[in-house]
MIVODREN-999308 format. One record per residue (C-alpha): residue in one letter; y, z, x. Coordinates in Angstrom, 2 decimals. Example, Ala and Ser with C-alpha at 12.3 -4.5 7.8 and 13.67 -1.06 7.14 Angstrom:
# residues 2
PT type       v       w       u
PT    a   -4.50    7.80   12.30
PT    s   -1.06    7.14   13.67
END
This chain:
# residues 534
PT type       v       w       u
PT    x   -7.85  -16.16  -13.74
PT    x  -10.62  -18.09  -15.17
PT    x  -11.92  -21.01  -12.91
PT    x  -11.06  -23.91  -15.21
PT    x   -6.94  -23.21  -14.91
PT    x   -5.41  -24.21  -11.61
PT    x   -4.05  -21.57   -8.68
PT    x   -0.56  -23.99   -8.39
PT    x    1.61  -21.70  -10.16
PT    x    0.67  -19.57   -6.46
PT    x    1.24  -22.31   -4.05
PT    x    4.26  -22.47   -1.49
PT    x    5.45  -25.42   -2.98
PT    x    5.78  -24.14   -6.68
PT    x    7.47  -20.77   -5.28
PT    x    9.78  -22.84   -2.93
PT    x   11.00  -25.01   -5.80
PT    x   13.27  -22.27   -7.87
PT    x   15.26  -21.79   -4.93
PT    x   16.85  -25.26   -4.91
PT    x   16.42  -25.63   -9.09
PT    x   17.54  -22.29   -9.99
PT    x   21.65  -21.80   -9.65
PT    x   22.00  -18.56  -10.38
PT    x   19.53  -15.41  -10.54
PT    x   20.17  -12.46  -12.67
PT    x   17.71  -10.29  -10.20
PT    x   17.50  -10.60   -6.21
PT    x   15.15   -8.48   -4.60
PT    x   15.10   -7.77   -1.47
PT    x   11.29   -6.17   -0.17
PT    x    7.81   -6.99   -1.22
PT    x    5.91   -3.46   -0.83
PT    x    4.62   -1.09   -3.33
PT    x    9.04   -0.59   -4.19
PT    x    9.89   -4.11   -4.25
PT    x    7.34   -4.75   -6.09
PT    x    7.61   -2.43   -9.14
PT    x   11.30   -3.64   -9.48
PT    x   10.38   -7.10   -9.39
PT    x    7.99   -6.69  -12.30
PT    x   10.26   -3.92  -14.50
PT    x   12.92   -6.61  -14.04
PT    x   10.52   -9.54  -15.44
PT    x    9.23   -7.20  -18.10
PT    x   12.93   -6.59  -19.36
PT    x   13.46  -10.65  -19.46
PT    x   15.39  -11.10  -16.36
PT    x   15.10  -14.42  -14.19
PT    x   13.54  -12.31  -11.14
PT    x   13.32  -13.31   -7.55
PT    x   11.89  -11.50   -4.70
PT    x   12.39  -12.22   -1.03
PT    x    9.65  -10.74    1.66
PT    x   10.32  -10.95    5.46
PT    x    6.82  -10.77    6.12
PT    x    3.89  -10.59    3.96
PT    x    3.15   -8.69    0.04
PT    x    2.42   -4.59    2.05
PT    x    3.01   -5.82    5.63
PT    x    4.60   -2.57    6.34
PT    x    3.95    1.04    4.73
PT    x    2.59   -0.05    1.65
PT    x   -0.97   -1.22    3.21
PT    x   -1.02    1.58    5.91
PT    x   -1.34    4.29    2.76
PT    x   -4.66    7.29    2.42
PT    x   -5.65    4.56   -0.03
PT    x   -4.75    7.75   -2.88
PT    x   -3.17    7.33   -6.03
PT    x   -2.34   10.98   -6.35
PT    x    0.03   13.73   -7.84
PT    x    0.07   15.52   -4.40
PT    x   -1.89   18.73   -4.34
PT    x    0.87   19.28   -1.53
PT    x    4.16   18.95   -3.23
PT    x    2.37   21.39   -6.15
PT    x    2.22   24.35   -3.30
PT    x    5.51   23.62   -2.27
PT    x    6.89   24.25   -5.81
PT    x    7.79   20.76   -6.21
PT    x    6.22   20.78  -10.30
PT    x    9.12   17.82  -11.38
PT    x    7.51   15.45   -8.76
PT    x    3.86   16.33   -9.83
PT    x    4.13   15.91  -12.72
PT    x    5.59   12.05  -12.63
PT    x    3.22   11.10   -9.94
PT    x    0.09   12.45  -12.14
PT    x    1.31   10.23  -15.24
PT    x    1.71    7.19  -13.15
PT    x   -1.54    7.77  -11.76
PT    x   -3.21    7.82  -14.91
PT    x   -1.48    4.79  -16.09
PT    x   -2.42    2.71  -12.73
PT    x   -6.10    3.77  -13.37
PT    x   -5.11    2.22  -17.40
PT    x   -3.83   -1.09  -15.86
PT    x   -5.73   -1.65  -12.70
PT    x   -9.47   -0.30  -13.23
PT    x  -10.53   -2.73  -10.82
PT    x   -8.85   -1.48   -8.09
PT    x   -8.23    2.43   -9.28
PT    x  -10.65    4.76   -9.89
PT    x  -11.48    7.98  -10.59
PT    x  -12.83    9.79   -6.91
PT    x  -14.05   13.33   -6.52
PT    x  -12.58   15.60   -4.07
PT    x  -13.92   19.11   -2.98
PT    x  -11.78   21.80   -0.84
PT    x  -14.22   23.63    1.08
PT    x  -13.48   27.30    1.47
PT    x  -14.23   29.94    4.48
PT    x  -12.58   32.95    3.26
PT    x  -12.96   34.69    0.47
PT    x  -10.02   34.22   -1.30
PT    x  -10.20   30.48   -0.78
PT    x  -11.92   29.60   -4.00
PT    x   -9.80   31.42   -6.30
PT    x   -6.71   30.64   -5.27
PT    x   -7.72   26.60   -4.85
PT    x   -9.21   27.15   -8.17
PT    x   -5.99   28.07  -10.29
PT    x   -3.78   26.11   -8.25
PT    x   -5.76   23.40   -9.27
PT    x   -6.19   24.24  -13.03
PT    x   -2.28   24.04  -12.64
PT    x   -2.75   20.76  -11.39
PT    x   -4.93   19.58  -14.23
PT    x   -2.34   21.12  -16.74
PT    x    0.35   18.90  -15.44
PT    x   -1.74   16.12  -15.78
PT    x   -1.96   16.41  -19.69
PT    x   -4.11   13.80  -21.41
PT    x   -3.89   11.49  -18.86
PT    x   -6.66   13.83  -16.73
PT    x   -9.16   12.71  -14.64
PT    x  -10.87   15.73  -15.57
PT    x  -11.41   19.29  -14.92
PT    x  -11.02   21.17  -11.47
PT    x  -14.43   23.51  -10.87
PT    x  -15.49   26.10   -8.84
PT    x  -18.82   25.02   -6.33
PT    x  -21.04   27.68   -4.97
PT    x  -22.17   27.37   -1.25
PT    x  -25.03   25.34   -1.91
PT    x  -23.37   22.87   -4.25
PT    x  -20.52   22.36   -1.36
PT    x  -23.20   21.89    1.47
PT    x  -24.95   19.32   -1.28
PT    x  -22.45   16.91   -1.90
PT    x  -20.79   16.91    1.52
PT    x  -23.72   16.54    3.31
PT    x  -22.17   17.02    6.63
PT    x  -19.80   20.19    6.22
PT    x  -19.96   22.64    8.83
PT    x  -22.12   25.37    6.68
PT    x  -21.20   28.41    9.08
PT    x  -18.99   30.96    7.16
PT    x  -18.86   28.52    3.79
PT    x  -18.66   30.85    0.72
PT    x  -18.29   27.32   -1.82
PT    x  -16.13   25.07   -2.92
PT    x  -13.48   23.49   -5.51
PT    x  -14.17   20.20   -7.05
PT    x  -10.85   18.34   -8.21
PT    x  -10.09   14.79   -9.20
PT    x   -7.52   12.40   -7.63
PT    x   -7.33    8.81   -8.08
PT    x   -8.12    6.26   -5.37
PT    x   -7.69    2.59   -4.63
PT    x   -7.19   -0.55   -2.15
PT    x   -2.96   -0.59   -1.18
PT    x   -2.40   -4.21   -0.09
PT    x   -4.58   -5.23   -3.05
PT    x   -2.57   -3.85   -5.64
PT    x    0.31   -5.07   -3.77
PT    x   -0.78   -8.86   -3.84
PT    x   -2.05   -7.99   -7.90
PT    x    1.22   -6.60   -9.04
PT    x    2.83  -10.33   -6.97
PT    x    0.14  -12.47   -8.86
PT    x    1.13  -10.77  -12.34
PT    x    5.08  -10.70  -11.11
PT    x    4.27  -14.82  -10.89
PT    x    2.52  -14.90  -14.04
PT    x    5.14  -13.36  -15.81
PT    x    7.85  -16.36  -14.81
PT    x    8.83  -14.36  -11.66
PT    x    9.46  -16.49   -8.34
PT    x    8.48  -14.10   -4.98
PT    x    7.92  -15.40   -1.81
PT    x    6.52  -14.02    1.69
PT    x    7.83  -15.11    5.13
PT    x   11.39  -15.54    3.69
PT    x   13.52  -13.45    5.22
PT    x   16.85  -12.29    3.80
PT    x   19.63  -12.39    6.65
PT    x   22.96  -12.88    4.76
PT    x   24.66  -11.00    1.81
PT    x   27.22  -13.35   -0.34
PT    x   30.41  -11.73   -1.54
PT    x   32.89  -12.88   -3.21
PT    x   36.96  -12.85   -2.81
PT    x   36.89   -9.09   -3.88
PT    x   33.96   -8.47   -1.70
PT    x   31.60   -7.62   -4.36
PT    x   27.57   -9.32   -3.33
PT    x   27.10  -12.61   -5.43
PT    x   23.78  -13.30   -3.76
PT    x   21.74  -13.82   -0.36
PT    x   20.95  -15.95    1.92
PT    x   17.14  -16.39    3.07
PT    x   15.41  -18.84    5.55
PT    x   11.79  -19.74    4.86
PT    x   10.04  -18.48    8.11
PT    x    7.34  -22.14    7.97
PT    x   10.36  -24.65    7.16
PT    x   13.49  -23.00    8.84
PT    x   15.58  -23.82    5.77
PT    x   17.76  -21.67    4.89
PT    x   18.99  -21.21    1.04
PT    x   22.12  -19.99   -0.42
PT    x   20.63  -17.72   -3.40
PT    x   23.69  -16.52   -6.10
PT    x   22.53  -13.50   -7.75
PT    x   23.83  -10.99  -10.66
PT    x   22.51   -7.78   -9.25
PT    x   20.65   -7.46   -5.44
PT    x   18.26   -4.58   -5.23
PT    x   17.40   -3.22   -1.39
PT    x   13.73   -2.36   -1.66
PT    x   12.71   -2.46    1.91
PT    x   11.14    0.81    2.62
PT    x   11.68    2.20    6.59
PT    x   14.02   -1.07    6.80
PT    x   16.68   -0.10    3.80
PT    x   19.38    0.50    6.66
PT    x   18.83   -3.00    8.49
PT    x   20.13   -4.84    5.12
PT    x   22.79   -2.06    4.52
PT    x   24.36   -2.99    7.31
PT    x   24.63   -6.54    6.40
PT    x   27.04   -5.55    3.51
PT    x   28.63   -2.37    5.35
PT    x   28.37   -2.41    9.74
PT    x   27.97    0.93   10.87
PT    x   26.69    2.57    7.24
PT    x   25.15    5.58    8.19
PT    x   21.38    5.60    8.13
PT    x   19.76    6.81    4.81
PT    x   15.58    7.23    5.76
PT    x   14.03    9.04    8.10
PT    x   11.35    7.50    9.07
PT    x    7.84    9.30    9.41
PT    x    4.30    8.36   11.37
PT    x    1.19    8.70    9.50
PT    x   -1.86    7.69   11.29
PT    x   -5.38    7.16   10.21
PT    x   -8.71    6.44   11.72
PT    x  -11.43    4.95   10.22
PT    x  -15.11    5.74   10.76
PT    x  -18.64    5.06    9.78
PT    x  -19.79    6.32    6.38
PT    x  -22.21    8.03    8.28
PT    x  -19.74   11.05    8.40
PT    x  -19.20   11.61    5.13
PT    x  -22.46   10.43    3.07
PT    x  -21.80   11.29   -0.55
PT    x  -19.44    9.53   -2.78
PT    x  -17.57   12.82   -2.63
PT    x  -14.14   13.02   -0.43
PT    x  -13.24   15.94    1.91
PT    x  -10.10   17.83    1.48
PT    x   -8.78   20.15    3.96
PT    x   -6.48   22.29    2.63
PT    x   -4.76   23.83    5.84
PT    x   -3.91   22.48    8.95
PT    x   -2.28   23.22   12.12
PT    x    1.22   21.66   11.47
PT    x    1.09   22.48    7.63
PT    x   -0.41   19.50    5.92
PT    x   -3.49   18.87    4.59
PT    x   -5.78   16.15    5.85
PT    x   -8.28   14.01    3.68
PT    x  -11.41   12.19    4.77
PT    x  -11.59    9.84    2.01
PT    x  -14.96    6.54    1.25
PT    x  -13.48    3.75    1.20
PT    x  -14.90    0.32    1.36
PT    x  -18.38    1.34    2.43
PT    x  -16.09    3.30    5.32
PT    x  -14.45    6.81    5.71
PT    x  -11.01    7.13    5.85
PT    x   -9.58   10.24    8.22
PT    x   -5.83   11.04    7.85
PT    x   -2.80   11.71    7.92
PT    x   -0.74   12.79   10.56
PT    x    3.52   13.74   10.11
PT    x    5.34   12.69   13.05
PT    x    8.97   12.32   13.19
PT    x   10.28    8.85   14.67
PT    x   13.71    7.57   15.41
PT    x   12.92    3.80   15.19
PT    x   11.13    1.42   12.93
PT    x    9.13   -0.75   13.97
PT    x    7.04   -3.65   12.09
PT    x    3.92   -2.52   13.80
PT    x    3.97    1.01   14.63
PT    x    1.37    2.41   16.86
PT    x   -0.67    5.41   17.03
PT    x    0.01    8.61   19.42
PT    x   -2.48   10.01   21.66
PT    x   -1.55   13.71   20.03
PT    x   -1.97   11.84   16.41
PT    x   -5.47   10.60   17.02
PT    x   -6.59   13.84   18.98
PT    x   -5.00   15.99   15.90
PT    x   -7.04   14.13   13.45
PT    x  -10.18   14.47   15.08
PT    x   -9.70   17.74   16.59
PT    x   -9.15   18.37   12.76
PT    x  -11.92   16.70   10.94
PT    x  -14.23   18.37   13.85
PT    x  -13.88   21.91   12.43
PT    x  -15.04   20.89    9.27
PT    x  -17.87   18.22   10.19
PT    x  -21.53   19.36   11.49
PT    x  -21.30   15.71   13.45
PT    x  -17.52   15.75   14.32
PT    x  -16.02   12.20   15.38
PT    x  -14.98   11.33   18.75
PT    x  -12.96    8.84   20.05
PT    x  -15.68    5.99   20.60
PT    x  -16.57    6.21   16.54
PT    x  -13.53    4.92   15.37
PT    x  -13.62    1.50   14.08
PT    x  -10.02    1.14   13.29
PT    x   -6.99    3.14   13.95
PT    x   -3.90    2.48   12.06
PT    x   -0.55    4.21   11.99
PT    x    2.34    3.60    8.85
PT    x    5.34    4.93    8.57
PT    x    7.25    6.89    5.26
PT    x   10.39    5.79    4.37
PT    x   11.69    9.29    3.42
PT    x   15.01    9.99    1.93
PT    x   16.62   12.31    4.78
PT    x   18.40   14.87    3.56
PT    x   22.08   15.48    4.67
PT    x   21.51   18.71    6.04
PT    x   18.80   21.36    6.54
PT    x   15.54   21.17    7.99
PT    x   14.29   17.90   10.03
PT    x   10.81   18.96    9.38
PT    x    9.61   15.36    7.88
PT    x    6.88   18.06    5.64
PT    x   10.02   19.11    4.31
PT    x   11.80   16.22    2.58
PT    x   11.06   15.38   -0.45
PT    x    8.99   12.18   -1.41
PT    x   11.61   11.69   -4.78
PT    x   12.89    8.53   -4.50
PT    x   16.75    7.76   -4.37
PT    x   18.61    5.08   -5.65
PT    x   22.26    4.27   -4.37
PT    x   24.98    1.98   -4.70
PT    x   27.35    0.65   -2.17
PT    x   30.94   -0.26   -2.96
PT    x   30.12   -3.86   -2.83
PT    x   27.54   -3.50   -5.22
PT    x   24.15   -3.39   -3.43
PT    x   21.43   -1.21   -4.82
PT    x   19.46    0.66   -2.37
PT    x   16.13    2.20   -3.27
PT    x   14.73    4.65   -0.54
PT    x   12.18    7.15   -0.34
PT    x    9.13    8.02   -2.88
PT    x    5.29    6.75   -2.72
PT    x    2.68    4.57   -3.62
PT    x    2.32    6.72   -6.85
PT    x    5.38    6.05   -8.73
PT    x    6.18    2.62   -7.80
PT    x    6.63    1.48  -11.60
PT    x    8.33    4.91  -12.09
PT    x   10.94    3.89   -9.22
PT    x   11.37    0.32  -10.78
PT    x   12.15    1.51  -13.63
PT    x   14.77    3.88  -12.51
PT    x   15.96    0.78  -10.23
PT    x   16.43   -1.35  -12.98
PT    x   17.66    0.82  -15.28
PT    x   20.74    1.76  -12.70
PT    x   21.19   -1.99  -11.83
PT    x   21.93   -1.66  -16.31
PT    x   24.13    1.38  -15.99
PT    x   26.55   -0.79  -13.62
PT    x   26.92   -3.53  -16.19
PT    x   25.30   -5.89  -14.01
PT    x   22.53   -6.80  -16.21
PT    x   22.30   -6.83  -20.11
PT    x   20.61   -3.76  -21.80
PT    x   16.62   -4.22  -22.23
PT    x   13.74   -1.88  -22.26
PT    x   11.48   -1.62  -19.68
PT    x    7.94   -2.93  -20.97
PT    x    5.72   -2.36  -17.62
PT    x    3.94    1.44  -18.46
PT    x    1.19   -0.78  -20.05
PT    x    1.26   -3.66  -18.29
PT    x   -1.69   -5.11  -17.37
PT    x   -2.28   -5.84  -13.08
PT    x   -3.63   -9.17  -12.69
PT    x   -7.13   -9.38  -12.50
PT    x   -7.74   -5.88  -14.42
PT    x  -10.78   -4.92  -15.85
PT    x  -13.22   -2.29  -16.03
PT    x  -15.79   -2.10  -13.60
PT    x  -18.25    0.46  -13.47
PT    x  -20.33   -1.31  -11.26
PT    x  -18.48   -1.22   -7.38
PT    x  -21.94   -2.02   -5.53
PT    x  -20.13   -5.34   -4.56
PT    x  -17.18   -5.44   -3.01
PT    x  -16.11   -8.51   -5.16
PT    x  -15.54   -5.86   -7.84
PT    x  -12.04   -5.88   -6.20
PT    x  -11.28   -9.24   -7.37
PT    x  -11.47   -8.13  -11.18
PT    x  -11.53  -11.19  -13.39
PT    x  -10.96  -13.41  -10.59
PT    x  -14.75  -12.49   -9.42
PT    x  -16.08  -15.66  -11.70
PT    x  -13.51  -18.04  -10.01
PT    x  -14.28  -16.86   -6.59
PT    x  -18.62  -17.16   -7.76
PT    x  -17.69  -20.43   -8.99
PT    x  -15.78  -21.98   -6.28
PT    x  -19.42  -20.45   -4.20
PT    x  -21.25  -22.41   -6.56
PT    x  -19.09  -25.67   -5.95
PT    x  -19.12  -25.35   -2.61
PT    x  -22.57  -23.00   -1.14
PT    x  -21.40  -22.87    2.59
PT    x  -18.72  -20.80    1.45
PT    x  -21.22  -18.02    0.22
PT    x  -21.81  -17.42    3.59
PT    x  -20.48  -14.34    5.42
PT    x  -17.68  -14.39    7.72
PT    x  -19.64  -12.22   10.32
PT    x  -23.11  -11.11    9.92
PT    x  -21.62   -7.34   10.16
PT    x  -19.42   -7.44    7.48
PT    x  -19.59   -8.05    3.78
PT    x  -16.43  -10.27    3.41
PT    x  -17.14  -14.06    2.38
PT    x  -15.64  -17.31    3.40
PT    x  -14.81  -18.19   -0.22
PT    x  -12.65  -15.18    0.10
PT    x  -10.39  -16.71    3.10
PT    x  -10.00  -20.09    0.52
PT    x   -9.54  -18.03   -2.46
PT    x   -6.30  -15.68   -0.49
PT    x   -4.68  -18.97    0.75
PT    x   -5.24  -20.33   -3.04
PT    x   -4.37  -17.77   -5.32
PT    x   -3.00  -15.19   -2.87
PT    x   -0.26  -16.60   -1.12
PT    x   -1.84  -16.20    2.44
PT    x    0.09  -17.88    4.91
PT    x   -1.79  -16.58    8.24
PT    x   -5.03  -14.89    9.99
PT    x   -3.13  -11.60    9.46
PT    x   -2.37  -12.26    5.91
PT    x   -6.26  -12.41    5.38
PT    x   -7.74   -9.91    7.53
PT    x   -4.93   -6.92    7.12
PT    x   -4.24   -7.05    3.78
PT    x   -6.40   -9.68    1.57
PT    x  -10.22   -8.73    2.99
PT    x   -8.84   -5.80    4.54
PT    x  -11.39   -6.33    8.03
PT    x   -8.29   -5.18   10.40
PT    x   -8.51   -2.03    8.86
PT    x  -12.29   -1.25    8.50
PT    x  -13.31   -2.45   11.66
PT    x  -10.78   -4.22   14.64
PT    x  -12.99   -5.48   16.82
PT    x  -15.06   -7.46   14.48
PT    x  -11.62   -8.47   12.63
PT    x  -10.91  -10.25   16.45
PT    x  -14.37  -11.69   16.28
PT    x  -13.71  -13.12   13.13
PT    x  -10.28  -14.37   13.61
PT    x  -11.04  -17.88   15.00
PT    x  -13.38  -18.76   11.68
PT    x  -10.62  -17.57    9.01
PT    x   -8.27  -19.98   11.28
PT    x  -10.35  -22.92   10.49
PT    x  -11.13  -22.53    7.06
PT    x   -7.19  -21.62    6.52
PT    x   -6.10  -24.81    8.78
PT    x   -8.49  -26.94    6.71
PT    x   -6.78  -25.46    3.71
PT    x   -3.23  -25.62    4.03
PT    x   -3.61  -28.80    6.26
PT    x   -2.47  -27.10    9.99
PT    x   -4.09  -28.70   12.81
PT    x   -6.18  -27.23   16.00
PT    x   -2.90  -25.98   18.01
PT    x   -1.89  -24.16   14.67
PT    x   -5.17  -22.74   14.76
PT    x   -5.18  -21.81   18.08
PT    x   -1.32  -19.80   18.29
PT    x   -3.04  -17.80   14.82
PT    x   -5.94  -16.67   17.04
PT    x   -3.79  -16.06   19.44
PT    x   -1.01  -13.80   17.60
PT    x   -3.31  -11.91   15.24
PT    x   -5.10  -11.01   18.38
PT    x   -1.73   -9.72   19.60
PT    x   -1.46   -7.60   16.77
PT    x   -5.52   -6.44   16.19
PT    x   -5.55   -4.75   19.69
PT    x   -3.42   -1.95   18.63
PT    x   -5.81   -1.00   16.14
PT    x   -8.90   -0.90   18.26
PT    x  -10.30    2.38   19.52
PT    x   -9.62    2.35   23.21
PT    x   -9.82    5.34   25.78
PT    x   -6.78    7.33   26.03
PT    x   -4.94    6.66   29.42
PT    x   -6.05    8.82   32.21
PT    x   -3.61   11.76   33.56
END
């Protein structure tokens, strides 16, 4: 968004509006992750008068708490699962097409100890580069020894024979989430966060004519009629499918990852690590990311959602146990900067095994007697792919008019190539030269937010702006991404982002103060501390 054009099409008063002005919505949707998302933009690609309604904030939940991997899933290819592969290796090569600013081709190596190791990781992985077709990211190789111990400078060389170099796409979560809402807004679409959906309307034959959603800052509440509502809420599908059916059985099973984030220190190169085996089955990544390493994920089983999920001793002591068989310099407990935990919304099956390794990562799309769509399962991947199908089936019921889906080459807001990623600004895509020029206008905000990290104070103006941040949480977890790079200084820095956003959307010192205050709340679950003592 060049400088020169203003940022009001993204301000809460411009995205409030349509709800009073607007009588009657062809598209409700309910969710504003990585799903919600992707159905919100296939719907507004097809012509449809789209709104979506977030609870929280654009990725609050799973879709910020990912391995940060755009990926076909080396996994689900061992497991036989080729269908699934396949899809999730053309949507990754069109998100690296339409969001080069925030996608990008990474390196990954699978060391190998045994003998066997590098041939069989070898043609699995030519497999895997089949599937891909022409939308590669290029050719799997064999690595000798010394090759391996070179570009992961701090394997474990003890018993390595060499390596397998593969390809895998990688990229910033929330980031895309709040891109694909900017271009969702630029392409007539209304979505708002902290507006949460606590009513389905029915008619006299019980079918759902709408919603009704209070905006979390105001307390009103608005009456929204609607030709088709779409469920999109990932782990939280079954808290709005009771609103149109009490009792409905649940549909997701809900699964823990966790990930810990350390000092690039442990993994020097540009390269990421890829272990190919571990002790419950799954493999386990440590993956750069933001001038950071990324260590994950675990597979735990839960019988509860929550907003904030929290990390399990056993989780965090897996992961580094883990990573410490690999790494010359293994990570402890006091090296992690950031621990986060996320959790799948997987489509249970009806029957069989619980094992959450087990269940597939397809999505599933059902439909309630009354007429509400329900979208469950799948991944960060194939979020256009799943609001497609959404929209498509939303069609198929007669609910919306026949159109074709125009979003496989749709641009993400802000896209462009960048080559260069020295700066972290390369994030921002073509927004970079609004963000340099609002520096320009205004040098104080060139200065850093804390002398230990690289984020800016433009960037704090420029979220509340152009990024619909509403909160200290909005900025730090999921706009500069501080909670999850480093906790304690995302604490430190809390009280600054609360002034520059109070000065911005015109809160005053107590509003300032209850921000500190809850994001603090929130922070100290992703800080480091000592496991309790026995």
């Amino acid at each position: 968004m060049p400088d020169s054009q203003p940022t009001h099409l993204f301000s809460r008063a411009a995205l409030l509006r349509p709800l009073t002005t607007t009588p009657h919505w062809d598209l409700v949707v309910i969710g504003g992750g990585a799903t919600g998302l992707g159905v919100a933009l296939d719907g507004l690609s097809r012509g449809y008068k789209t709104l979506l309604l977030e609870r929280d904030d654009f990725a609050k939940g799973t879709s910020s708490r990912s391995t940060k991997l755009v990926h076909g899933g080396v996994r689900y290819l061992a497991q036989g699962d080729l269908g699934l592969v396949r899809e999730a290796l053309y949507e990754r090569g069109l998100l690296l097409k339409n969001a080069p600013h925030l996608v990008k081709n990474q390196d990954f190596i699978i060391p190998s100890y045994t003998w066997w190791g590098g041939p069989f990781y070898t043609i699995g992985l030519k497999l895997y580069d089949l599937l891909a077709g022409r939308l590669s990211l290029g050719a799997s190789v064999h690595l000798s020894q010394a090759e391996t111990l070179r570009r992961l400078g701090n394997l474990r060389p003890a018993g390595l024979r060499g390596g397998v170099l593969y390809h895998d796409g990688q990229f910033d979560d929330a980031r895309l989430a709040i891109n694909l809402a900017q271009t969702a807004i630029e392409r007539g679409g209304t979505l708002l966060n902290h507006c949460r959906v606590h009513g389905l309307l029915k008619d006299a034959q019980g079918q759902i004519t709408g919603v009704t959603a209070t905006d979390a800052e105001t307390g009103r509440t608005y009456p929204v009629q609607a030709r088709a509502v779409v469920n999109a809420t990932g782990v939280f599908v079954d808290d709005i499918r009771v609103l149109d059916q009490p009792g409905a059985p649940r549909l997701v099973q809900p699964s823990q990852g966790v990930h810990i984030v350390v000092d690039q220190s442990f993994l020097p190169g540009p390269d990421a690590l890829m272990i190919p085996q571990t002790d419950d089955g799954r493999v386990l990544f440590a993956v750069p990311w933001h001038g950071r390493v990324v260590l994950g994920t675990t597979d735990t089983p839960l019988s509860a959602t929550s907003a904030e999920p929290r990390a399990l001793e056993e989780e965090i002591e897996f992961i580094l146990r883990t990573a410490g068989r690999y790494l010359t310099r293994p990570p402890r407990r006091q090296d992690a900067l950031s621990i986060f935990a996320g959790l799948r919304p997987l489509a249970a099956p009806t029957g069989g095994s619980a094992k959450t390794r087990e269940i597939s990562r397809s999505h599933k799309i059902l439909v309630s007697e009354a007429g509400l769509v329900t979208i469950t399962g799948g991944k960060w991947t194939t979020y256009r792919r799943m609001g497609q199908d959404t929209v498509d089936r939303v069609i198929a019921l007669g609910k919306l008019p026949p159109a074709v889906s125009q979003t496989a080459h749709q641009p993400v807001h802000g896209a462009q190539p960048t080559p260069d990623r020295r700066s972290h600004l390369a994030a921002y895509g073509t927004d970079q030269a609004a963000l340099l020029a609002l520096i320009a206008r205004q040098p104080a905000l060139g200065e850093k937010l804390d002398e230990a990290l690289e984020f800016l104070q433009a960037e704090v103006v420029w979220a509340a702006r152009a990024e619909m941040a509403r909160t200290v949480e909005d900025v730090l977890a999921r706009r500069v991404r501080v909670l999850f790079l480093d906790a304690a200084a995302a604490i430190r820095v809390a009280p600054r982002v609360a002034a520059l956003l109070a000065a911005e959307l015109g809160r005053d010192a107590a509003w300032q103060q209850q921000q500190v205050t809850d994001f603090e709340l929130v922070a100290r679950h992703y800080l480091p501390s000592a496991p309790p003592v026995a």
